[in-house]
SEMILUM-504937 format. One record per residue (C-alpha): x, y, z; residue in one letter. Coordinates in steps of 0.2 Angstrom, whole numbers, plus 5000, padded with zeros to 4 digits. Each point is the difference from the previous one (the first is absolute). Example, Ala and Ser with C-alpha at 12.3 -4.5 7.8 and 13.67 -1.06 7.14 Angstrom:
<pts>
506249785039A/500650174997S/
</pts>
This chain:
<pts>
499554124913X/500649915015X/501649915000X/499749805004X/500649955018X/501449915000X/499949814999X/499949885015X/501649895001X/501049905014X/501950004998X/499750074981X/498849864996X/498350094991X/498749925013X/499049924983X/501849894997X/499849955018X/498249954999X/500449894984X/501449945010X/499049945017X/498649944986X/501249884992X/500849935015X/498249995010X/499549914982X/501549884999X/499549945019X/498349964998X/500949904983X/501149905008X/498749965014X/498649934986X/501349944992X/500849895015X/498049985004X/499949914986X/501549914999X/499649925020X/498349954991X/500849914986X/501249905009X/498649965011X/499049934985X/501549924994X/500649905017X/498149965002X/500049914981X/501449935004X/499449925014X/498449944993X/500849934987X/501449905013X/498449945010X/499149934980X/501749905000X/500349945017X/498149935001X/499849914987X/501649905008X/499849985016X/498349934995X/500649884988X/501249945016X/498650005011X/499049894986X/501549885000X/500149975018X/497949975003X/500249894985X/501349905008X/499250005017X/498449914989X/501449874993X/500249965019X/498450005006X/499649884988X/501449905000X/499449985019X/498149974998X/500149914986X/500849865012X/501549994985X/498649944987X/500350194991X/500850165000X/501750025001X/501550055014X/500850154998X/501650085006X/500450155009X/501150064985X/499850074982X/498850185001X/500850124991X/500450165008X/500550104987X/501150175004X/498550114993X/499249995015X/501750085010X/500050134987X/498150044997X/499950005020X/501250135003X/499250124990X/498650005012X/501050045016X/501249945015X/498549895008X/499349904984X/501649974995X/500449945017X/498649874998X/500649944984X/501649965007X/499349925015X/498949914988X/501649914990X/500849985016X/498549905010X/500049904981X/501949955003X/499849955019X/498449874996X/501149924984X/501449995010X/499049945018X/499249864988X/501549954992X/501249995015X/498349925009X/499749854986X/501249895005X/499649975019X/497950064999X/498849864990X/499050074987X/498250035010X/500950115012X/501050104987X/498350034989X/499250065017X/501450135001X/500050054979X/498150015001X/500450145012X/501250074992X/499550034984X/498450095007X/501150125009X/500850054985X/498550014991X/499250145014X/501850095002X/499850024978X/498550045002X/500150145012X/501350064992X/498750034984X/498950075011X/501350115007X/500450074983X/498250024995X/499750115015X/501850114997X/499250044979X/498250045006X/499549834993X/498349955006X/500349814999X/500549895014X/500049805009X/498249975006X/500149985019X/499649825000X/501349924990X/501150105007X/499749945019X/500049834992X/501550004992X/500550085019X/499449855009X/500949864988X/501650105002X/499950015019X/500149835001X/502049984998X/500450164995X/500950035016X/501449904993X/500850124988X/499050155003X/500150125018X/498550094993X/500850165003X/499750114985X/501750125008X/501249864999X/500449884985X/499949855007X/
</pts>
């Protein structure tokens, strides 16, 4: 009987502990590579809950200051119309504008959170433009100015929901109309505290 042929080898390494050893390292690649796969997909699923659930909070406020600001506006539209029979004045002062806003916004990225900052801000300059301006301007022509400014806070809180409906996939936004109203009541005195200039904060 014929002698087996001597066994394949590389630098005394039978050539089968070779093949099990390329097999393994070839294995562990495609590992580590699913693995990482699913790792990117996981944090991907995790920031995208995470902002969804940033946008359910921020909505929900940034309405209920938009609601306070129209309703204030009516309080003044009335007080004006009713030729002082009914309806009250109203000042500039008093909407909350609570932190969770700040925090719920910069879940969702360096431009929203921009726009809630500019937000609070334009809110500060009309509080303090109708206080410093009460003392010398009578109380028609400071209504004239709130009327306006309250509606341009309204459409900046407003755009700012619809900005964070459109960042979740949210299908939800301000119909075109209001909004251009809203726009058209602002524009009347906006211009006083406001450049219009979304790249700069005043």
């Amino acid at each position: 009987m014929a002698s087996p042929g001597p066994e394949l080898s590389l630098y005394g390494i039978p050539a089968p502990q070779i093949a099990a050893f390329v097999l393994t390292i070839v294995a562990s690649y495609f590992s580590a590579r699913w693995g990482s796969a699913e790792s990117r997909k996981q944090f991907a699923k995790k920031a995208e809950d995470d902002e969804r659930a940033a946008a359910a909070e921020l909505i929900p406020l940034l309405m209920r200051f938009a609601a306070e600001c129209d309703q204030r506006t009516r309080n003044i539209s009335t007080f004006i119309s009713s030729d002082g029979h009914a309806g009250a004045d109203e000042s500039m002062g008093g909407i909350p504008f609570p932190p969770a806003i700040h925090a719920a916004a910069a879940r969702l990225g360096p431009r929203i959170t921009e726009r809630a900052i500019k937000l609070e801000l334009t809110q500060q300059r009309a509080e303090s433009y109708i206080f410093d301006a009460s003392d010398f301007v009578d109380t028609d022509d400071l209504n004239s100015k709130i009327l306006s400014f309250f509606p341009l806070l309204s459409l900046r809180a407003r755009y700012l929901v619809d900005m964070a409906a459109e960042r979740t996939g949210l299908a939800m936004r301000h119909s075109e109309d209001e909004m251009e109203r809203l726009l058209k009541e602002a524009m009347k005195f906006a211009h006083e505290i406001d450049s219009a200039d979304e790249s700069k904060w005043i």
